[in-house]
C-alpha positions in Angstrom: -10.5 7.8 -13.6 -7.6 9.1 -11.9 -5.5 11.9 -12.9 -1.9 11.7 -12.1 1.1 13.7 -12.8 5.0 12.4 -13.6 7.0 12.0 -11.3 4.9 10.0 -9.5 5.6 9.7 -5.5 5.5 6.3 -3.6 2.3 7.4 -2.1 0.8 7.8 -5.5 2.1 4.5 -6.6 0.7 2.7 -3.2 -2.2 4.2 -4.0 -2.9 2.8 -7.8 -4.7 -1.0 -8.0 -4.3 -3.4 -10.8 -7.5 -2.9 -13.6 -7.8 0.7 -12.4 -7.7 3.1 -15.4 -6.1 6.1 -15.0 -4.9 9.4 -17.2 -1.2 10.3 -17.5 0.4 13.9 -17.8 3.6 15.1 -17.0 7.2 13.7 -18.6 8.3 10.2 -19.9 11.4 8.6 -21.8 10.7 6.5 -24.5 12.9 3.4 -24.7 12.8 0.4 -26.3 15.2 -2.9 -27.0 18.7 -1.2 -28.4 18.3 1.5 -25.7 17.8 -0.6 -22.7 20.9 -2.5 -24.1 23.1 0.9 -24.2 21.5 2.1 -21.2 22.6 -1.3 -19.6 26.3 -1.0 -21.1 26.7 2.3 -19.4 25.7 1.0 -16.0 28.3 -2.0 -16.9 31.1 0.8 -17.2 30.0 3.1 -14.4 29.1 5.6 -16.7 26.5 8.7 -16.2 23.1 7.6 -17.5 21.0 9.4 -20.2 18.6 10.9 -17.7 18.2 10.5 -13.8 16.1 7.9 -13.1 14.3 8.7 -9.6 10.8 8.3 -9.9 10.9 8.2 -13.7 8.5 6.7 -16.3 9.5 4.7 -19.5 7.2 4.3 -22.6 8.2 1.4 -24.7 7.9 2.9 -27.6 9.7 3.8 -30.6 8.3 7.6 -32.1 7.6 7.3 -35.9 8.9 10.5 -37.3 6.7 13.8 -36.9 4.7 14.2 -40.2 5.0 17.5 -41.7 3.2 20.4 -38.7 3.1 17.9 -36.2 5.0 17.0 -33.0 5.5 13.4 -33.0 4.7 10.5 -35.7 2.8 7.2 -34.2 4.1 6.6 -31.0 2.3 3.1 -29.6 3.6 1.1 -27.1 5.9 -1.8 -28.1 5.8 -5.5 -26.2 7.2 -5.1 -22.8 8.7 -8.2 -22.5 11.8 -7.5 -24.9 12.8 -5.1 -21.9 12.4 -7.6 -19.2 16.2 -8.5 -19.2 17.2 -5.2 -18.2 14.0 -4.0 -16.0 14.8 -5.0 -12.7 18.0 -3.4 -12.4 16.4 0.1 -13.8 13.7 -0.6 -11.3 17.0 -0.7 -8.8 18.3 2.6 -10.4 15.2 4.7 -9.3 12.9 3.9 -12.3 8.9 3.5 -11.2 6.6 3.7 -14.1 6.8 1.5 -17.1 4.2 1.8 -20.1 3.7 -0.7 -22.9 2.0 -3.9 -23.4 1.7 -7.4 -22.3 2.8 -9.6 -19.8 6.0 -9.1 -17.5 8.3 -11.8 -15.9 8.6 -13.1 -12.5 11.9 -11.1 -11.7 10.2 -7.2 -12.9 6.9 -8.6 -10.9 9.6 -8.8 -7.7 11.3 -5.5 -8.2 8.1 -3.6 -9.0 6.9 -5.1 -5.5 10.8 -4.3 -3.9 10.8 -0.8 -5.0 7.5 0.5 -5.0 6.6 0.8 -8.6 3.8 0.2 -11.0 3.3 -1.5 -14.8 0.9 0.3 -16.9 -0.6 -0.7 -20.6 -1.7 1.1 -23.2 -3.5 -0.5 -26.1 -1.8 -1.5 -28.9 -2.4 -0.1 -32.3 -3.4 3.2 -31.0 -0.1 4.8 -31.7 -1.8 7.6 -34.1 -4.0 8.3 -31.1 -0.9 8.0 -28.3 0.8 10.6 -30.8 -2.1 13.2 -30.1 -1.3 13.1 -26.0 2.6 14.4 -26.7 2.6 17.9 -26.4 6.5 18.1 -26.7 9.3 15.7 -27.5 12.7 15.6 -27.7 15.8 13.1 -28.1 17.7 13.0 -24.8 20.1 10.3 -25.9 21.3 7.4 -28.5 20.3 9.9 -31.8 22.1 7.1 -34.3 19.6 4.9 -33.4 16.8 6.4 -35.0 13.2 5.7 -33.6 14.8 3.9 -30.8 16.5 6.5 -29.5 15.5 7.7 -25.9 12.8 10.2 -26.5 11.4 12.8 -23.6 7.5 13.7 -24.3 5.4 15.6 -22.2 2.1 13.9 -22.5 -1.4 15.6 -21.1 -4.1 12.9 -20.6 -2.9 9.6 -21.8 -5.2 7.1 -20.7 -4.0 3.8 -19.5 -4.5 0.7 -17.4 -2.5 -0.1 -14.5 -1.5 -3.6 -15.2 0.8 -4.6 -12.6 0.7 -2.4 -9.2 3.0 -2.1 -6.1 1.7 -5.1 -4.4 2.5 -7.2 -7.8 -1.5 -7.8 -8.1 -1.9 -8.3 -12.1 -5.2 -8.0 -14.2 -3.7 -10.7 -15.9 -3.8 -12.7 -13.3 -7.7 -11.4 -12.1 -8.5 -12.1 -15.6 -7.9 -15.7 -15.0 -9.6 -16.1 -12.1 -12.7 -14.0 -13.5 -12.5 -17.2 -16.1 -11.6 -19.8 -14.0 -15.0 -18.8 -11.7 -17.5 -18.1 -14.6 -16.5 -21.8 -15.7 
């Protein structure tokens, strides 16, 4: 498996293939539906944005509260395709790394390939276990909105699965064809 560190360069991303597992480490932003929606708003009005963007990763996820001595409550990745709406034009922004789960559409599958950036999955229903990689966290925007505020976590080995690379090669799609041979 590869180790990679946040930000992650466009020679790093170039280098990452669709179904290769990999660990994480370095800083995210968690951010989920009513976030990408604010964060959208304030691109609307020209406004400064929570955090710069450049070469950034997003985990959609929304933090469960820290439990008494720890950093972070659950913190598993959320469907990605609630975000898809506002995606490309983050992707536009400088954004290159988005985490969660599921399938993407045709229009983040096109920006991903445009701009040089890369889908990755974690699994869902591991958010107890996704908690344990967070070795810090912090709300960088959006407090009122609770769990879906825009989290930063430094995370040390969070294993995942590139789902979507530069090129726009999906396991998704290799999945099928796996299938659609064995058959």
């Amino acid at each position: 498996m590869k180790q990679i560190t946040t930000p992650l360069s466009n020679k790093v991303i170039r280098d990452l293939k669709a179904g290769e597992q990999i660990i994480l480490s370095g800083t995210i932003y968690t951010g989920r539906d009513a976030a990408h929606k604010r964060i959208a708003e304030l691109l609307d009005r020209g406004n400064p944005l929570p955090f710069d963007f450049q070469g950034q990763a997003i985990y959609y996820a929304g933090p469960c509260p820290a439990p008494p001595g720890k950093i972070i409550g659950s913190a598993g990745p959320t469907t990605s395709s609630r975000m898809d709406e506002y995606t490309p034009r983050l992707i536009q922004k400088g954004l290159r790394v988005m985490i969660g789960k599921g399938l993407r559409n045709s229009a983040v599958i096109d920006a991903i390939r445009q701009y040089t950036g890369v889908y990755l999955t974690a699994v869902g229903g591991a958010g107890a276990f996704y908690s344990k990689c967070v070795e810090s966290s912090e709300i960088v925007a959006f407090d009122e909105l609770g769990a879906e505020a825009v989290f930063k976590l430094t995370v040390r080995d969070m294993p995942l699965v590139v789902s979507i690379d530069c090129k726009g090669d999906s396991i998704y799609e290799l999945r099928e064809r796996i299938v659609e041979e064995t058959l």
